[in-house]
N, CA, C and O atoms as a MOPAC input file, in Angstrom:
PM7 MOZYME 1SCF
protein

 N    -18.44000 1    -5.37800 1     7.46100 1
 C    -17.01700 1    -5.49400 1     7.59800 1
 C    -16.54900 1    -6.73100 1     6.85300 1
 O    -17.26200 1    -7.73400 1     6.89900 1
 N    -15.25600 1    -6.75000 1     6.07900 1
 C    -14.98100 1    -7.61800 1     5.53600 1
 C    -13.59100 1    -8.19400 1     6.51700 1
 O    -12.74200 1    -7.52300 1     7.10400 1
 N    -13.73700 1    -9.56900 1     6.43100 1
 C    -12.41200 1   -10.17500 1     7.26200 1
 C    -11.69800 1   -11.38700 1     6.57000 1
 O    -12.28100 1   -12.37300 1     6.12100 1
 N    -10.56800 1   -11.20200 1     6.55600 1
 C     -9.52400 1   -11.75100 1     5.72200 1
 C     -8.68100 1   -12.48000 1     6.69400 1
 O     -7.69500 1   -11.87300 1     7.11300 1
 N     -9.04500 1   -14.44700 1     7.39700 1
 C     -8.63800 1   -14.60400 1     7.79200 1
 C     -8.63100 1   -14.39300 1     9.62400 1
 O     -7.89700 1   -14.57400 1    10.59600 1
 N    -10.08000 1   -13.85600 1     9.23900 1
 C    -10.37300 1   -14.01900 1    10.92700 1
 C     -9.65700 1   -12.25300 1    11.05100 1
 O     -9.58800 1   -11.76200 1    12.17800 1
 N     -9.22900 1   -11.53100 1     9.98100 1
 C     -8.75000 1    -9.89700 1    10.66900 1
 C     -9.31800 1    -9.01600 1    10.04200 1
 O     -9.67500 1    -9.31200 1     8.90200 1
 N     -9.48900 1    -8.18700 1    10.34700 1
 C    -10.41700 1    -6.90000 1     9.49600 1
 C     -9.59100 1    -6.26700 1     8.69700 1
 O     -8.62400 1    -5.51900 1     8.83800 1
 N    -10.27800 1    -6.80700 1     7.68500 1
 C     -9.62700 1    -6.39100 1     6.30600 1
 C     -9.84000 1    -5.26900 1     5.60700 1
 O     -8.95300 1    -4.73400 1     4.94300 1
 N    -11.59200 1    -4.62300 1     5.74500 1
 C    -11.68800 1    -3.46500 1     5.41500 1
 C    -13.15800 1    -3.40400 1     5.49700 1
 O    -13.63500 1    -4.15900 1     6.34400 1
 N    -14.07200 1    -2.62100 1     4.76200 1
 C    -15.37900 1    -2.44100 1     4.91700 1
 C    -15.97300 1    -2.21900 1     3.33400 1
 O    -15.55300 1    -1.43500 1     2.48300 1
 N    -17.06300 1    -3.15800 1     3.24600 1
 C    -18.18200 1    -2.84500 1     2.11600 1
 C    -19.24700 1    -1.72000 1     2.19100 1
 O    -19.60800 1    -1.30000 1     3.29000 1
 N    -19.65700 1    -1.32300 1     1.25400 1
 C    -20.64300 1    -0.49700 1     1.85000 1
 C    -21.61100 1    -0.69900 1     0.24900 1
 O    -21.13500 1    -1.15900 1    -0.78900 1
 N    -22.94300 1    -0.25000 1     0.42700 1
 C    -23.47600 1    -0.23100 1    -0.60900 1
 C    -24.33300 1     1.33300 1    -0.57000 1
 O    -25.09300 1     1.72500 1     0.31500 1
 N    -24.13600 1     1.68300 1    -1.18700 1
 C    -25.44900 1     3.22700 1    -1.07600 1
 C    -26.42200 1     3.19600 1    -2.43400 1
 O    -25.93200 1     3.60200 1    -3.48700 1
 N    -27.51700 1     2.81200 1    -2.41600 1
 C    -28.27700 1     2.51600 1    -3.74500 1
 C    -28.02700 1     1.61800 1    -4.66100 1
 O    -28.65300 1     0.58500 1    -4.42500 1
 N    -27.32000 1     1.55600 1    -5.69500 1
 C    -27.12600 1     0.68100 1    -6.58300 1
 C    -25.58300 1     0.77100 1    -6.78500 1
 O    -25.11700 1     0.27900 1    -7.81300 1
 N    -24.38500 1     1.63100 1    -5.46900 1
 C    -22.98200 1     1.90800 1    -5.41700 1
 C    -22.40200 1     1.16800 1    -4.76900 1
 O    -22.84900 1     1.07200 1    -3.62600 1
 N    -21.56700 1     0.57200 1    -4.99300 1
 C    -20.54000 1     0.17300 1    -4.15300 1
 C    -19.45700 1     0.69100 1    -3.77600 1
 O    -18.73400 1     1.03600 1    -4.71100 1
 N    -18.72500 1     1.04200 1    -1.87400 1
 C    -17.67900 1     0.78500 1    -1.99800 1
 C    -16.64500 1    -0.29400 1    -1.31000 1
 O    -17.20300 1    -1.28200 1    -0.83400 1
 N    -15.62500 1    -0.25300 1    -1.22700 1
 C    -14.99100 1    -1.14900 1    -0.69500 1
 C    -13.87800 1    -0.42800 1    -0.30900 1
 O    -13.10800 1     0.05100 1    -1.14100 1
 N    -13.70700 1    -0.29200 1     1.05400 1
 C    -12.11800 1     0.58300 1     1.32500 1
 C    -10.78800 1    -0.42600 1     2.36500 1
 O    -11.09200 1    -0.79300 1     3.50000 1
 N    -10.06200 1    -0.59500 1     2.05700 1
 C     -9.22800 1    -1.44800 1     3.34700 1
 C     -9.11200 1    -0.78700 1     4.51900 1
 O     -9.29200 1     0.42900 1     4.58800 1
 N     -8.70200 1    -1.76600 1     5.87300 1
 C     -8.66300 1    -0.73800 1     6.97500 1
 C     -7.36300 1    -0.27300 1     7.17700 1
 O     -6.45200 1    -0.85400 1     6.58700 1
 N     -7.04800 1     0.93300 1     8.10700 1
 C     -5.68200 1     1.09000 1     7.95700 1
 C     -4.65900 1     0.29100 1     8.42800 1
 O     -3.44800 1     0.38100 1     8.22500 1
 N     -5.33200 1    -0.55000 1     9.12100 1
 C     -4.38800 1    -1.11000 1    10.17300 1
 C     -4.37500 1    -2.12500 1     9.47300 1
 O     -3.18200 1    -2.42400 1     9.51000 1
 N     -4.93600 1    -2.97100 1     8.77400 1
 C     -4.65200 1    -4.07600 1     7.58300 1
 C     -3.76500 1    -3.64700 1     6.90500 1
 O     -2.73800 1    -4.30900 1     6.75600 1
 N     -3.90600 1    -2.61000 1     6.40600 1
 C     -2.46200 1    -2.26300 1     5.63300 1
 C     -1.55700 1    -1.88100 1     5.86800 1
 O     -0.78500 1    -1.41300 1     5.03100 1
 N     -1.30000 1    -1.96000 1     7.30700 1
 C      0.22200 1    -1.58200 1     7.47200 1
 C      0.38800 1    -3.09200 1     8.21000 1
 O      1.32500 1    -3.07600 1     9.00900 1
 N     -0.24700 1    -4.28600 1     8.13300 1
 C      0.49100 1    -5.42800 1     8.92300 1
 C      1.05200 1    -5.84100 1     7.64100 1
 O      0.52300 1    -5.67000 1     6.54200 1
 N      2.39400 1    -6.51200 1     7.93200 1
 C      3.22600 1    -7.50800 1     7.18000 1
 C      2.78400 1    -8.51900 1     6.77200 1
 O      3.24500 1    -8.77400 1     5.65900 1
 N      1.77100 1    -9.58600 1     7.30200 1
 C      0.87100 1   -10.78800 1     6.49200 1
 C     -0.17000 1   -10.54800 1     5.97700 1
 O     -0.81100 1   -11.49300 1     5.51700 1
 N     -0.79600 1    -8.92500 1     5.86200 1
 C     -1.41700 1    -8.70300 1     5.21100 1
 C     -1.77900 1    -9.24500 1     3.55600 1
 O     -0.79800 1    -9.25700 1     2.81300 1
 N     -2.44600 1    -9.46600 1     3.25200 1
 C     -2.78500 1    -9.97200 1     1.62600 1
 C     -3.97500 1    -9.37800 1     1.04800 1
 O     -4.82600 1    -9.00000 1     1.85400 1
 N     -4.21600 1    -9.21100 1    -0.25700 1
 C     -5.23000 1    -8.32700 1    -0.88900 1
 C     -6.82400 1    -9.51500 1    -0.87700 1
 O     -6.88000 1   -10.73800 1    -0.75100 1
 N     -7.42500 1    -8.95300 1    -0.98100 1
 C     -8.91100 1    -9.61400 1    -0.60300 1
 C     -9.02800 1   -10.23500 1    -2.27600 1
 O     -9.79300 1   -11.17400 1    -2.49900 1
 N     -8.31100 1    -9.70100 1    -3.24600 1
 C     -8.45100 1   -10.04300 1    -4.59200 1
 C     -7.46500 1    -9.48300 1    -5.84600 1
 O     -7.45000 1    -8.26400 1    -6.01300 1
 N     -6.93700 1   -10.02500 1    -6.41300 1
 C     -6.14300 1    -9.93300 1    -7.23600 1
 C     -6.19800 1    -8.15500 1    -8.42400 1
 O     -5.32800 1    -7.40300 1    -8.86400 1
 N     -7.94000 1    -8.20700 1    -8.51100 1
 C     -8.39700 1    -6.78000 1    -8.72900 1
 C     -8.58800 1    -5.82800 1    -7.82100 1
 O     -9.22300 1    -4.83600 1    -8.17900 1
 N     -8.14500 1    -5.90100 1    -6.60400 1
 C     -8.47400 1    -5.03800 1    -5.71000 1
 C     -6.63000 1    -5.02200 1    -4.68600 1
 O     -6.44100 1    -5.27700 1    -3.49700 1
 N     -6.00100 1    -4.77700 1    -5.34700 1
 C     -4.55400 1    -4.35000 1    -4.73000 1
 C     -4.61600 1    -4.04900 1    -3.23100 1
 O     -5.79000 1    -3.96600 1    -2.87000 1
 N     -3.69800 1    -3.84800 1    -2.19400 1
 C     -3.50600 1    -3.14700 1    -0.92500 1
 C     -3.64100 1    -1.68900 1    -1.35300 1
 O     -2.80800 1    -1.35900 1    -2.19700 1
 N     -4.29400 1    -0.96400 1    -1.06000 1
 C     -4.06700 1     0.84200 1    -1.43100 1
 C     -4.83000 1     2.08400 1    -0.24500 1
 O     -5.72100 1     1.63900 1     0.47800 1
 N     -4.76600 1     2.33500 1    -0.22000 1
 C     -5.49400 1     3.88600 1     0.60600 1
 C     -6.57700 1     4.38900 1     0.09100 1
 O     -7.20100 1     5.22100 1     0.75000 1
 N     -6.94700 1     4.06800 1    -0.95500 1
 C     -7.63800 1     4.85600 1    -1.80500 1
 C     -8.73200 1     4.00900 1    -1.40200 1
 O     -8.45800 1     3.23400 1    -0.48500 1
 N    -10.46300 1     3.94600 1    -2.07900 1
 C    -11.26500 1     3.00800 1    -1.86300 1
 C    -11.54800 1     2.56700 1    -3.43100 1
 O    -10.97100 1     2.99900 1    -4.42900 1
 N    -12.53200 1     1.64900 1    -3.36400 1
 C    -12.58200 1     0.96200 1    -4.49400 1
 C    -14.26400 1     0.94300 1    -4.58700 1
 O    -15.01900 1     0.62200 1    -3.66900 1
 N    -14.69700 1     1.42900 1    -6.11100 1
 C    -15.57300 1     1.45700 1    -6.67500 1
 C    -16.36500 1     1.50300 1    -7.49400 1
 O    -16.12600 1     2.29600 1    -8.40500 1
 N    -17.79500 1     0.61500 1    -7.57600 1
 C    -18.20600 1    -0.09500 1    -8.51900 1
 C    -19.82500 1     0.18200 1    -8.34000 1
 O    -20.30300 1     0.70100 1    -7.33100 1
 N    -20.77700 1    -0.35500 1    -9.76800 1
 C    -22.17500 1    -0.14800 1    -9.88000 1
 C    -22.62900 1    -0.79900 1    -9.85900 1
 O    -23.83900 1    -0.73900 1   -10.07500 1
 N    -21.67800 1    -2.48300 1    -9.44200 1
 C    -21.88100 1    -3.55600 1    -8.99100 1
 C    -21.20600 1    -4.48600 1    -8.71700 1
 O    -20.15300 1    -4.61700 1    -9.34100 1
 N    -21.61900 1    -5.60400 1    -7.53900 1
 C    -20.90900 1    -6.04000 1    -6.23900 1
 C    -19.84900 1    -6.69500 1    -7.07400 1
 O    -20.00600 1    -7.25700 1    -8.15800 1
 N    -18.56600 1    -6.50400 1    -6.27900 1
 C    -17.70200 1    -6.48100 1    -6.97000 1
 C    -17.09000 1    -7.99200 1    -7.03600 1
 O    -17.18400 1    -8.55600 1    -5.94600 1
 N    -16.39800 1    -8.89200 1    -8.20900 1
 C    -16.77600 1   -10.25400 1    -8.29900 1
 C    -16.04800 1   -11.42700 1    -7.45400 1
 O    -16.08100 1   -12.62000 1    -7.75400 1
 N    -15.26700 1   -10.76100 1    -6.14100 1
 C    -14.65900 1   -10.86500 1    -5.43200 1
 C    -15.83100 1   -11.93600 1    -4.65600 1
 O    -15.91400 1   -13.16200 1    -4.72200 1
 N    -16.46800 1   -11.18300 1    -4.09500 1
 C    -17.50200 1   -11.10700 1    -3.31100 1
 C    -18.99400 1   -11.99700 1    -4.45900 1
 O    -19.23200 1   -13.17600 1    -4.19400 1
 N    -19.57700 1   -11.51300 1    -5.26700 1
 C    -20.46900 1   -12.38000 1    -6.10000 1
 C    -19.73200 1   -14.01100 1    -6.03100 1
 O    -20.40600 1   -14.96400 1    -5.63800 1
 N    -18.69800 1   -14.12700 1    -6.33800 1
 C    -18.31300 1   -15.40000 1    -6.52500 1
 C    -18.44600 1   -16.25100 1    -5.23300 1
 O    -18.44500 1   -17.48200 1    -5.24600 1
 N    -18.58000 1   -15.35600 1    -3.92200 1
 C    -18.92500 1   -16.27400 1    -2.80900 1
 C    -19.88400 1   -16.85300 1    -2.64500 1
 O    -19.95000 1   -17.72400 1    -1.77900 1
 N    -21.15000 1   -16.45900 1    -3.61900 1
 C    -22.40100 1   -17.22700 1    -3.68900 1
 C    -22.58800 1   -17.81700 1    -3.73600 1
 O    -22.02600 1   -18.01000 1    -4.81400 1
 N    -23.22700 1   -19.10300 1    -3.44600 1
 C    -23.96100 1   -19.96800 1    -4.26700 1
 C    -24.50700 1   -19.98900 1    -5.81800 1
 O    -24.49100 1   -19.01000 1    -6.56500 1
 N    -24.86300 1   -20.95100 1    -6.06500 1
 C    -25.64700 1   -20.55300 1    -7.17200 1
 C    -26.48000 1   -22.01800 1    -7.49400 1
 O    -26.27900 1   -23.12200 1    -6.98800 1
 N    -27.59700 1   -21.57200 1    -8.63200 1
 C    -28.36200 1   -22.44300 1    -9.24200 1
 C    -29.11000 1   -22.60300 1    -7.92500 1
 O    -29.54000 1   -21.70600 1    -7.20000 1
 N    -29.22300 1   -24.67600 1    -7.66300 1
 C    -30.81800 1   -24.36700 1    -6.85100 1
 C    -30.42900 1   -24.52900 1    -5.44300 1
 O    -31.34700 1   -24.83700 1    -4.68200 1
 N    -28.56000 1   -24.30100 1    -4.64200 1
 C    -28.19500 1   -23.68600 1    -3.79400 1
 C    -28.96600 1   -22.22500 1    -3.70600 1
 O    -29.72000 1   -21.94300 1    -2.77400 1
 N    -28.76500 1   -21.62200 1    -4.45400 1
 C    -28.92600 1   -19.95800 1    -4.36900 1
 C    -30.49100 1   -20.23000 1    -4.05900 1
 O    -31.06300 1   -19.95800 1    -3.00400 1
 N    -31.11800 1   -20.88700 1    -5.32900 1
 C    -32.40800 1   -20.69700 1    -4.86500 1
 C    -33.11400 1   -20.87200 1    -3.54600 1
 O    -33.83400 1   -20.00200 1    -3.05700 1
 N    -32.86000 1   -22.09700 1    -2.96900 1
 C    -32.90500 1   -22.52100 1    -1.58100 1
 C    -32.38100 1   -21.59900 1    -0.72800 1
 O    -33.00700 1   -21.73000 1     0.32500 1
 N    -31.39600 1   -20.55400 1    -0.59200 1
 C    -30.98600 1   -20.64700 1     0.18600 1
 C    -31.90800 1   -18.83400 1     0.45900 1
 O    -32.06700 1   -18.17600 1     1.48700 1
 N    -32.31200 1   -18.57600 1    -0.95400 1
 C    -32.95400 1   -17.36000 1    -0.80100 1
 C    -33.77900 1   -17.44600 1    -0.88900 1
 O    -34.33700 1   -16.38200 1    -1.15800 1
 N    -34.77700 1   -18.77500 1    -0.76900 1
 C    -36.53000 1   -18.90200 1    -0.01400 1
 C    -36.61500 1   -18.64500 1     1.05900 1
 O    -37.34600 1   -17.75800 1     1.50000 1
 N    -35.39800 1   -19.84700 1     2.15300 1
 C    -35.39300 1   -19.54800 1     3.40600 1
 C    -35.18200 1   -18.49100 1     4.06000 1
 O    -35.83500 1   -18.15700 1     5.04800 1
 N    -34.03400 1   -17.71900 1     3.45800 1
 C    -33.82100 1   -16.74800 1     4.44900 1
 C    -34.91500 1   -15.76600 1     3.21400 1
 O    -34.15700 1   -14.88400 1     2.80900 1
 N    -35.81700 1   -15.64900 1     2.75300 1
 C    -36.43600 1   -14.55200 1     1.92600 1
 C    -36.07700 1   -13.42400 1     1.76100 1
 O    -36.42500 1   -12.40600 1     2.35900 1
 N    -35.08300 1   -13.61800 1     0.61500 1
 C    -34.20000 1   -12.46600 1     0.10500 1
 C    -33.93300 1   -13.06900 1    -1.90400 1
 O    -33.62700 1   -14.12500 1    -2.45700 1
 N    -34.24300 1   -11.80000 1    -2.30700 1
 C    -34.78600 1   -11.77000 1    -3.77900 1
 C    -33.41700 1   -11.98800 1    -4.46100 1
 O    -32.50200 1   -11.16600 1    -4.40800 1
 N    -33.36000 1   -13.24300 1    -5.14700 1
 C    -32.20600 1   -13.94300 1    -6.20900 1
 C    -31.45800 1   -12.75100 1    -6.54600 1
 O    -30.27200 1   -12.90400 1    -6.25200 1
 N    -31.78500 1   -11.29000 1    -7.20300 1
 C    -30.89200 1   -10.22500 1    -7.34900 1
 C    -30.20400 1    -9.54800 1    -5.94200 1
 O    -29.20300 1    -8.84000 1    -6.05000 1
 N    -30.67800 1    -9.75800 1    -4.92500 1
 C    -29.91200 1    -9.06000 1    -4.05100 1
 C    -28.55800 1    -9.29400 1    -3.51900 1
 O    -28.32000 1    -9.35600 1    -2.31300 1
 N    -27.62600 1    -9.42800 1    -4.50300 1
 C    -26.43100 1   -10.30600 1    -4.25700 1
 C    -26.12500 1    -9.62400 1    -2.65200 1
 O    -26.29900 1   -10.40300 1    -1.71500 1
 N    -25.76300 1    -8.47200 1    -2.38600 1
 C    -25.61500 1    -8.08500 1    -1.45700 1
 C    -25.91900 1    -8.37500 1    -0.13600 1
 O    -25.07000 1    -8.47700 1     0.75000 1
 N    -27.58000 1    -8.56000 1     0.07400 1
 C    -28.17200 1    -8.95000 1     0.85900 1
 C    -28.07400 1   -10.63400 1     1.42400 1
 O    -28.30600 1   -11.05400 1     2.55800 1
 N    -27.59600 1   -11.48600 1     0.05700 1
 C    -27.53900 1   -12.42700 1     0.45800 1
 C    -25.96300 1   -12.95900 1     0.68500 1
 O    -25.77200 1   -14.17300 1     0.74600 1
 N    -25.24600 1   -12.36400 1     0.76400 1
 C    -23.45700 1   -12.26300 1     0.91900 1
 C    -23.61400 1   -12.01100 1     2.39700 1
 O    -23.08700 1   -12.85000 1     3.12800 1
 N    -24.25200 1   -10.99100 1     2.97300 1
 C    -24.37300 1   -10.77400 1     4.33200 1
 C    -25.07600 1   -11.72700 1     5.14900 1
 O    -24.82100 1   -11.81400 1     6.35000 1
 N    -26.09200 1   -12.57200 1     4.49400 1
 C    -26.58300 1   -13.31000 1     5.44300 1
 C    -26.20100 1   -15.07600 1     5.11100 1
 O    -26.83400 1   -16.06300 1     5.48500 1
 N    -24.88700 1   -14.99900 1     4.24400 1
 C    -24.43600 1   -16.82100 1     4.07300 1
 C    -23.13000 1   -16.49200 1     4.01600 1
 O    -22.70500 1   -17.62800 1     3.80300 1
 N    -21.83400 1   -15.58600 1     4.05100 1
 C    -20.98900 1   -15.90100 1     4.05200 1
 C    -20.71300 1   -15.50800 1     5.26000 1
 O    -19.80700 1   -14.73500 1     4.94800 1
 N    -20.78500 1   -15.41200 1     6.60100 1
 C    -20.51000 1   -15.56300 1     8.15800 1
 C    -20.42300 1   -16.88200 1     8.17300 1
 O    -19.26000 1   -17.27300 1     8.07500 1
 N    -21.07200 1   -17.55800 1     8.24400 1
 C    -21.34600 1   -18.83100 1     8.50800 1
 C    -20.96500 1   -20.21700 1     7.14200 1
 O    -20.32700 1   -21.23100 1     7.42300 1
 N    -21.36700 1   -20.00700 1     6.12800 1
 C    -21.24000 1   -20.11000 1     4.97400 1
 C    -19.91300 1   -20.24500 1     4.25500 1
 O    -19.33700 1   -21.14400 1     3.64100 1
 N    -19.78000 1   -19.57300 1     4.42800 1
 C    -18.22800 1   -19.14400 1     2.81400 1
 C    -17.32500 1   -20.12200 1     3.13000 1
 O    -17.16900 1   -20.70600 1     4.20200 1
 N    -16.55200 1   -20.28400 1     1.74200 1
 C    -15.60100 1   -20.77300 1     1.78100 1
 C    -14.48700 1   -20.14200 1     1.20400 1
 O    -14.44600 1   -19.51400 1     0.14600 1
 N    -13.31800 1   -20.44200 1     2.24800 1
 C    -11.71000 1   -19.44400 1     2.32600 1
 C    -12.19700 1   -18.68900 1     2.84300 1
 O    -13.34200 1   -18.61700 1     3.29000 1
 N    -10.87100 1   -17.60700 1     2.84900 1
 C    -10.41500 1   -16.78500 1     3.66500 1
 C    -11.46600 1   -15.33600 1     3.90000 1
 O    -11.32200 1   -14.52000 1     4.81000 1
 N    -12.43800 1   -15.29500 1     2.91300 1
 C    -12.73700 1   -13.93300 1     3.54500 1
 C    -14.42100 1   -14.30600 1     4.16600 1
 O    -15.25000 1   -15.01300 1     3.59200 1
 N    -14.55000 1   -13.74600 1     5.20000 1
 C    -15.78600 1   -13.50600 1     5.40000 1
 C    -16.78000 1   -11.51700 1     6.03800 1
 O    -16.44600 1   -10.53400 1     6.70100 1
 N    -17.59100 1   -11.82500 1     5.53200 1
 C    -18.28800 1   -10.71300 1     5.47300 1
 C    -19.12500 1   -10.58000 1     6.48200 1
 O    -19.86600 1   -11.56200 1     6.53700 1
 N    -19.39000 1    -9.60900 1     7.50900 1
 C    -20.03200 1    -9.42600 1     8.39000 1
 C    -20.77200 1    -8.12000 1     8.42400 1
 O    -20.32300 1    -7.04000 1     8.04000 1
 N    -22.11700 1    -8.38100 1     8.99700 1
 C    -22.75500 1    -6.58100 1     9.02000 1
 C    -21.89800 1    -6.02600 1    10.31300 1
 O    -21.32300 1    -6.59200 1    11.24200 1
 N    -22.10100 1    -4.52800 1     9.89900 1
 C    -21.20000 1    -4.02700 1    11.14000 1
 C    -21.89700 1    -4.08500 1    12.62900 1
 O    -21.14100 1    -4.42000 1    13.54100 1
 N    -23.09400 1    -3.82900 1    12.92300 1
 C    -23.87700 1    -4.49500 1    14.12800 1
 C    -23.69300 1    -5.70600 1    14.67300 1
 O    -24.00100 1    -5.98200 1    15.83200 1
 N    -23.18500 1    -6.47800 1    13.86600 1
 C    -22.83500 1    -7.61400 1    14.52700 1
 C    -21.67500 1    -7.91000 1    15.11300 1
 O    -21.70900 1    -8.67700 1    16.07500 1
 N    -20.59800 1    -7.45100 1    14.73100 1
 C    -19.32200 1    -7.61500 1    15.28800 1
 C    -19.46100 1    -6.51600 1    16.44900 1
 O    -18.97700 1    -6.85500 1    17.52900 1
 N    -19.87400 1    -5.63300 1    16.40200 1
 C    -19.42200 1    -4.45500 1    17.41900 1
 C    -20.31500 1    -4.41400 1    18.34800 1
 O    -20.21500 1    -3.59800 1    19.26400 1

């Protein structure tokens, strides 16, 4: 689940090497609603890509942050995905943070 501001903003999903990204409905019909990214508008529709989309990559770390941070938790420098889920809960900086769905619910 992605959250924008502490509200559920919408949901990631990955299926193989796919991405999608859809908003929730109820995000989009609140009035302080705001888009998670300048390439990714408010819409109904979902949004999709063959890779993580740079919204989300840019929350990373990088260099010998990234490296460190994917010894400890042992998760392979390409798995942007994998490692978005386990440093931006706690981690990120601004407004959005990313959560697996088991965990919130």
């Amino acid at each position: 689940m992605v959250f924008y501001n502490e509200t559920k903003a919408g949901i990631l999903t990955k299926a193989g090497r796919h991405y999608t990204f859809i908003y929730d409905a109820a995000y989009l019909s609140g009035a302080e609603s705001r888009p998670i990214s300048i390439t990714m508008p408010l819409a109904h529709t979902s949004y999709e890509s063959d890779i993580l989309f740079p919204v989300f990559v840019n929350m990373l770390s990088e260099g010998a942050n990234k490296r460190l941070q994917c010894r400890m938790l042992k998760i392979d420098e390409n798995d942007y995905f994998s490692l978005l889920l386990a440093t931006t809960r706690a981690d990120g900086i601004g407004p959005i943070t990313v959560i697996e769905i088991d965990e919130k619910n």
